[in-house]
C-alpha positions as CSV (number, residue, x, y, z in Angstrom):
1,X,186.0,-32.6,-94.1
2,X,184.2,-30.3,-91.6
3,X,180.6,-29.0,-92.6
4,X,178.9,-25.7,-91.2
5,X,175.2,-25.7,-91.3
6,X,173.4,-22.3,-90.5
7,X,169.9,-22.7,-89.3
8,X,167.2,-20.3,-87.7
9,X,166.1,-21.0,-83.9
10,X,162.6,-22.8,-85.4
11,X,164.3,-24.9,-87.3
12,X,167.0,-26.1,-85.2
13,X,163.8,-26.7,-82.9
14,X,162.2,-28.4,-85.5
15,X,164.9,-31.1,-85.8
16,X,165.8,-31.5,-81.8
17,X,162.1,-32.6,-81.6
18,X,162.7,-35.3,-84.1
19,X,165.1,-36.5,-81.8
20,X,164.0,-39.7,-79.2
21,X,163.7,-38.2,-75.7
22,X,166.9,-39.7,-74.2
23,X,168.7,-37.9,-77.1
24,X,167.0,-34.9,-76.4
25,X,167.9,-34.8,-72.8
26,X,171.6,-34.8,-73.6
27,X,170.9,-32.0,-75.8
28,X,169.5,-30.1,-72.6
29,X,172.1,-30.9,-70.3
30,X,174.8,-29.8,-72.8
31,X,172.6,-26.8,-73.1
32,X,172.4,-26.6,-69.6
33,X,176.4,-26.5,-68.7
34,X,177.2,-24.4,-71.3
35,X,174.8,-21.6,-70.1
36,X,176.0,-22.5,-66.3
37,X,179.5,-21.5,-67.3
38,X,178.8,-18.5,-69.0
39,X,176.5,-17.2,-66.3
40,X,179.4,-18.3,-63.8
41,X,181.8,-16.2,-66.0
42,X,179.0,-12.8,-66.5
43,X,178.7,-12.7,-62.7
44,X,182.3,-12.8,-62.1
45,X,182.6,-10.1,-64.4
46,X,179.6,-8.0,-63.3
47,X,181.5,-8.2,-59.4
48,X,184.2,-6.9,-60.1
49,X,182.5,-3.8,-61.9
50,X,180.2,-3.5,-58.7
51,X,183.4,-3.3,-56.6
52,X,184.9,-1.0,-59.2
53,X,182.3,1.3,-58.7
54,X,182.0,1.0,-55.4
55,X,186.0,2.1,-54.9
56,X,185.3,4.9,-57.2
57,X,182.8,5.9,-54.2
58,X,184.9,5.7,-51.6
59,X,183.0,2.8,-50.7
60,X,183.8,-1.4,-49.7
61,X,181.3,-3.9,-51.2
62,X,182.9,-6.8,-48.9
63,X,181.7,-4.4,-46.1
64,X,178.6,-3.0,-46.9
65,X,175.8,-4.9,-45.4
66,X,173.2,-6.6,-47.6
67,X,170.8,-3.5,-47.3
68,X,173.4,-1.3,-48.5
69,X,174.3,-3.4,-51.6
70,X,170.9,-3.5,-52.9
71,X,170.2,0.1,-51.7
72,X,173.7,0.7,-54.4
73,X,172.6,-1.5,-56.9
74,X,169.0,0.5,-57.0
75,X,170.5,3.5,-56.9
76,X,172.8,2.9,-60.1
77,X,170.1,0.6,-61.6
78,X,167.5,3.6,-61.5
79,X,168.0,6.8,-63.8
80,X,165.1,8.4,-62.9
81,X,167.4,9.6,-59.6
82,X,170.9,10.3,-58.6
83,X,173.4,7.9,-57.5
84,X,174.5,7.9,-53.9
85,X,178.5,9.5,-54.4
């Protein structure tokens, strides 16, 4: 029999600091590698809408130099201005 327990952030805190440190540190690692694949997975993800745009500009990420890919990234990140087409 499988049991589902719903608890808020402070309490889930509440009980991982009832745990002894060692346990606690498995706790963060799992933590840890969980969160390292998910950011592995958003970044792969938020590349290949970079290049998207990027082709939709007539433009090559893979060639641009590291001044222009921030100088894209600014230009779509900030509003307040146009976008470099």
């Amino acid at each position: 029999m499988s049991l589902t327990l719903t608890l808020t952030t402070e309490q889930a805190i509440t009980l991982l600091e009832q745990l002894p440190p060692r346990k606690k540190m498995e706790v963060l690692i799992k933590l840890s590698e969980q969160a390292h694949v998910g950011h592995e997975e958003q970044m792969r993800y938020g590349e290949s809408k970079v290049r998207q745009l990027c082709a939709k500009r007539g433009l090559n990420w893979d060639a641009m130099s590291e001044q222009e890919r921030e100088d894209f990234i600014d230009d779509i990140v900030h509003e307040d201005r146009a976008c470099s087409q």
